[in-house]
N, C-alpha and C positions, 0 to 999 in steps of 0.2 A: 053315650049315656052311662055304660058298664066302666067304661073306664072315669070319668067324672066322680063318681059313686066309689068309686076305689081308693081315686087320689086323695080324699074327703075321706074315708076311713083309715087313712094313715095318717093324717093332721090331727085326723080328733086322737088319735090310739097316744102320738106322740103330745099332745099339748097330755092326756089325763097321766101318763107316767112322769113327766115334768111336775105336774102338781103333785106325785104322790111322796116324789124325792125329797128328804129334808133339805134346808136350806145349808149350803158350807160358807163359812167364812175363807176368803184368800188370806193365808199365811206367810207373811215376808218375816223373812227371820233378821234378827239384829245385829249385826255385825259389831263389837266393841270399836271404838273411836279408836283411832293411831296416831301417831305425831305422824311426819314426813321424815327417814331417815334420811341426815345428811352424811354426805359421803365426806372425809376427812380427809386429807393427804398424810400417807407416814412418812417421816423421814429418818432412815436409819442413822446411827451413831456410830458407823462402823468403818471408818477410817482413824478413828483419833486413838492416839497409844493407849491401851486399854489396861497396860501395865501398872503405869503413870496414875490414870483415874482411881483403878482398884483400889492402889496400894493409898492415893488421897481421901478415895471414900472410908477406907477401916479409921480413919481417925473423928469420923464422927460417929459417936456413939449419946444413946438415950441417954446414960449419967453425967453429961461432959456441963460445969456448971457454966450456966447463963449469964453474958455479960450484955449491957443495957444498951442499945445502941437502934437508929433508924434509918442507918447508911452502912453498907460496906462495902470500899473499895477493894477490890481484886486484880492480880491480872490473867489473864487467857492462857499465856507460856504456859505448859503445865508441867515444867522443872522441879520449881517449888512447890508440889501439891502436897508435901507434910503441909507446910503453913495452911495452906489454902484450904485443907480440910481439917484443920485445929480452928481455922478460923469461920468456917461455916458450922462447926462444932457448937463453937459458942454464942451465935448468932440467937436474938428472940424468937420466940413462936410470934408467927402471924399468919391470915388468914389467905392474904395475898402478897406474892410476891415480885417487882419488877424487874427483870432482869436486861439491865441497857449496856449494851457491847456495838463496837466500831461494825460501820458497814465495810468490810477491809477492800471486798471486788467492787463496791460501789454497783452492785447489784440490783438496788431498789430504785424505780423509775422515779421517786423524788426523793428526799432529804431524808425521810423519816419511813420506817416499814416495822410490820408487825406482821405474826400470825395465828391462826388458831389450828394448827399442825398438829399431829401429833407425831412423837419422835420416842425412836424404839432403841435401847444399850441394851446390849446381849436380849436378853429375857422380859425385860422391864419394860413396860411402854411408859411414855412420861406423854399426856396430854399438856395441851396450852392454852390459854385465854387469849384476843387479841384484844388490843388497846382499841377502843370504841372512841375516839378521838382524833380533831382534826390539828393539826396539818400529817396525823397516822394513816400509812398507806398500804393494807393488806396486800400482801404478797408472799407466797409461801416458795418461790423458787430460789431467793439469795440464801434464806437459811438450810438448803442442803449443800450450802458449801462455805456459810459464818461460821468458820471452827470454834468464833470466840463466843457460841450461842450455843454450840452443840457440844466443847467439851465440859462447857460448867453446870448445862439441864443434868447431870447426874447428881451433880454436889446437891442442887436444888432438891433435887426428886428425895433424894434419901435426908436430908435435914428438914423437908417440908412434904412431905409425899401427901398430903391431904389439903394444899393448902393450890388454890390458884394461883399457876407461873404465868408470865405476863413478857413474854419478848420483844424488845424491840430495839432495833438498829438503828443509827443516826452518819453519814458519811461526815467525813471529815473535814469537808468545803462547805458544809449546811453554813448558812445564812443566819448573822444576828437573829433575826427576829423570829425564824422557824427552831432554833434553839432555844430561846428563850418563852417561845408558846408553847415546848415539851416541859420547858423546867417548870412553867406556872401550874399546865396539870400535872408534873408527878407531884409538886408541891400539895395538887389539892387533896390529891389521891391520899399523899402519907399523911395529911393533916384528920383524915378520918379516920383514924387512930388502927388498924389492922391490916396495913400496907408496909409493907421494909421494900427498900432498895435496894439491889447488888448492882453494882457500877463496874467499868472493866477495860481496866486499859492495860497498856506494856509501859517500859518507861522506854532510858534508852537503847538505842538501835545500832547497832555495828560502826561501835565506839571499842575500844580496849579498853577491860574494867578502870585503871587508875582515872581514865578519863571521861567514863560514864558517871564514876563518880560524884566527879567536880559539878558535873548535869544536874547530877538528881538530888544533889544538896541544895540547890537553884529549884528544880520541881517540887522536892517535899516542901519547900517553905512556901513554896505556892500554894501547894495541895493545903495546908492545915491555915491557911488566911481565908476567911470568907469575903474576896475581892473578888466578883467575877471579869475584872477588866485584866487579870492578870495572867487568862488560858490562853494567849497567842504565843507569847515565847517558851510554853513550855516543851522539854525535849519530852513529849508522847507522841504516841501514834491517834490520838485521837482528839485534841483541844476542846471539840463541842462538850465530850462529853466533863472536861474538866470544870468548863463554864456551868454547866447544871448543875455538876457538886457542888460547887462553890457559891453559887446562887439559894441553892436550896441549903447550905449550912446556914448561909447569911441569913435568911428568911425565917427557921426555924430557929434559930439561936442555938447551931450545933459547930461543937467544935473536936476535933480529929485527933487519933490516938495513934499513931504510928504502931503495928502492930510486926511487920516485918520488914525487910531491907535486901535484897538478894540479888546478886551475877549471876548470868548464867554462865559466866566462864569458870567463875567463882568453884560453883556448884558441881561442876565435872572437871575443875581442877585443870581445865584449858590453857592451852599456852596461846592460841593463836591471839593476833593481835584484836582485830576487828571485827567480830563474828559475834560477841556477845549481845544478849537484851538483861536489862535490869529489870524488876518487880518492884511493887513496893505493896502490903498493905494494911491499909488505914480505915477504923473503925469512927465511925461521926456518932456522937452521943451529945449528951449537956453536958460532962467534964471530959475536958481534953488538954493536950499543953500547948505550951506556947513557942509558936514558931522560930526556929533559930534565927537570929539575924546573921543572912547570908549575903555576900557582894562577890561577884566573881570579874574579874578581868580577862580576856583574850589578848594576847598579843601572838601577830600571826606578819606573815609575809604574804603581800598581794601577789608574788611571783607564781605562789600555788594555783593560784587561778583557781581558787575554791567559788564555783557559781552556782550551782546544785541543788536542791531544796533537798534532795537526798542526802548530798555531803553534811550531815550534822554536827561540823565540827562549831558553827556559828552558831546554833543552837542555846537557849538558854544562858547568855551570858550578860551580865547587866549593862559592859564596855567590851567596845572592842575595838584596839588598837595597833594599828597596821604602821609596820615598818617596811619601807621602801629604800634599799641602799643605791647610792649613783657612783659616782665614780670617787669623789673624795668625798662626799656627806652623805646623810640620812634624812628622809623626810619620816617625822613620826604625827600620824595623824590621829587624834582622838575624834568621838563626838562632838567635842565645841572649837578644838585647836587644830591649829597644822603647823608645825615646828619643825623648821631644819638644821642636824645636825652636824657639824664638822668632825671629821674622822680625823684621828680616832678619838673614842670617847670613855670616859674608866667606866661610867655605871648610869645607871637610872634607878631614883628613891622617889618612889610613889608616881603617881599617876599627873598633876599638873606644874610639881615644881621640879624638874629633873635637874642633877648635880652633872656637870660634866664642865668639859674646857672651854667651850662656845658654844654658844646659842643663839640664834638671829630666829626669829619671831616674823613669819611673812604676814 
């Protein structure tokens, strides 16, 4: 009973201090809202000649006057990078910029790759937009070894450092139709008036200048025609992306301003025969000129055994015409003809009617 009586005065003792306590409110404190950080990939800029870059970035400068244009072709080499920073010098302000360069390792698991990386030269970090676009295929591992994406983010960074870079790769075997569903969106992209294109190719390729030449008088007349049926034969390292200049000049009603011209054998004063690459580049605006009329001939000897896709001595030529000697004649074969010659013969004038002693027509 004494204990009953006890346990009952410690119920009641505890309910009357319960009542006498103010009442508290539970305090959850508010934490501000946060995005989610995404983690980025950097990719340093620090194999490509840093000499070369420097000495190409001092030539853009804030005073450098503005000339009107919504394309410009470059190439990657960075031999010439006077031009190539005179020529991003003078490029428009815009808000965005896309920067389309050869997939050269063929790196990207399909046709077309892009990323949103960011990529560091010396001090500088330069971020990037990707192309939100299909047949565009994110992937940030080919560009830490696309030199021709990582050594031109600097030219960008310093003539547009405020403005959205936009990279993206295209290999060199892409398909009709997946190059031409890139050209319709840059098209759409530059038609919303705040987008410029920097485009980016080599010309020829370990050719000896007299005869890289003969190429690229054959390419530049390409380059400044809005034909895009005519990027197959040219002597580049990259054709897809020659089709989308040329689609998108046609489209926009731009035409191409030849801004430089360059060897690189030229340019270090080389003797060697076959080692050189050519540059060329060309600004697309509304006035531009008018395409040289070019026609080039090859005459070569099938004995070479030139079968190559490498050997680019067949490259870019409009004819090509193989002499085959036998024992007393010559078979000379064009594109539409096959004519055998009797040895010996004084000469050949022009391409279908040749002057010589005999002629028998198989």
């Amino acid at each position: 009973m004494k204990r009953l009586v006890g346990v009952s005065l410690i119920v009641f003792f505890v309910l009357l201090l319960t009542l006498r306590l103010p009442a508290t409110e539970e305090v959850v404190e508010q934490l501000p809202a946060t995005k989610p950080t995404i983690q980025k990939t950097l990719i340093p800029i620090n194999d490509q000649p840093e000499f070369y870059i420097d000495y190409g970035l001092s030539f853009i400068k804030q005073d450098q006057p503005i000339i009107d244009s919504k394309i410009l072709l470059v190439p990657h080499h960075l031999l010439p990078v006077k031009q190539i920073g005179e020529a991003f010098a003078s490029a428009p302000n815009e808000k965005r910029v896309i920067l389309l360069a050869p997939d050269h390792f063929s790196g990207c698991p399909t046709f077309v790759c892009t990323t949103e990386a960011d990529f560091s030269y010396q001090a500088i970090t330069i971020p990037t937009v990707a192309a939100e676009q299909s047949p565009i295929t994110k992937s940030d591992f080919l560009f830490t070894r696309e030199h021709a994406i990582r050594g031109l983010l600097p030219f960008l960074k310093k003539r547009w450092p405020e403005s959205e870079l936009i990279p993206i790769t295209i290999k060199a075997d892409a398909d009709v139709e997946t190059i031409d569903r890139l050209a319709q969106w840059i098209l759409t992209e530059l038609q919303r008036g705040d987008t410029y294109l920097v485009a980016t190719i080599d010309l020829s390729h370990y050719l000896p200048a007299y005869l890289a030449d003969i190429h690229d008088l054959v390419t530049i007349r390409d380059l400044l025609t809005p034909d895009p049926e005519r990027w197959k034969p040219m002597e580049i390292d990259n054709p897809p992306i020659a089709r989308i200049v040329q689609t998108l000049s046609r489209d926009l009603g731009l035409k191409g301003s030849v801004q430089s011209h360059t060897n690189s054998l030229r340019l270090v004063q080389s003797k060697k025969e076959r080692e050189g690459t050519s540059h060329v580049i060309i600004r697309y605006s509304n006035e531009g000129e008018v395409p040289e009329e070019v026609s080039t001939i090859l005459y070569t000897d099938p004995s070479r055994k030139i079968y190559s896709i490498e050997d680019r001595y067949y490259w870019g030529f409009d004819q090509i015409i193989t002499t085959s000697t036998k024992q007393d004649w010559a078979e000379v074969i064009t594109p539409t003809t096959t004519t055998r010659i009797d040895l010996p013969f004084e000469r050949i004038d022009g391409l279908n009617k040749p002057v010589i002693d005999s002629v028998q027509a198989r």
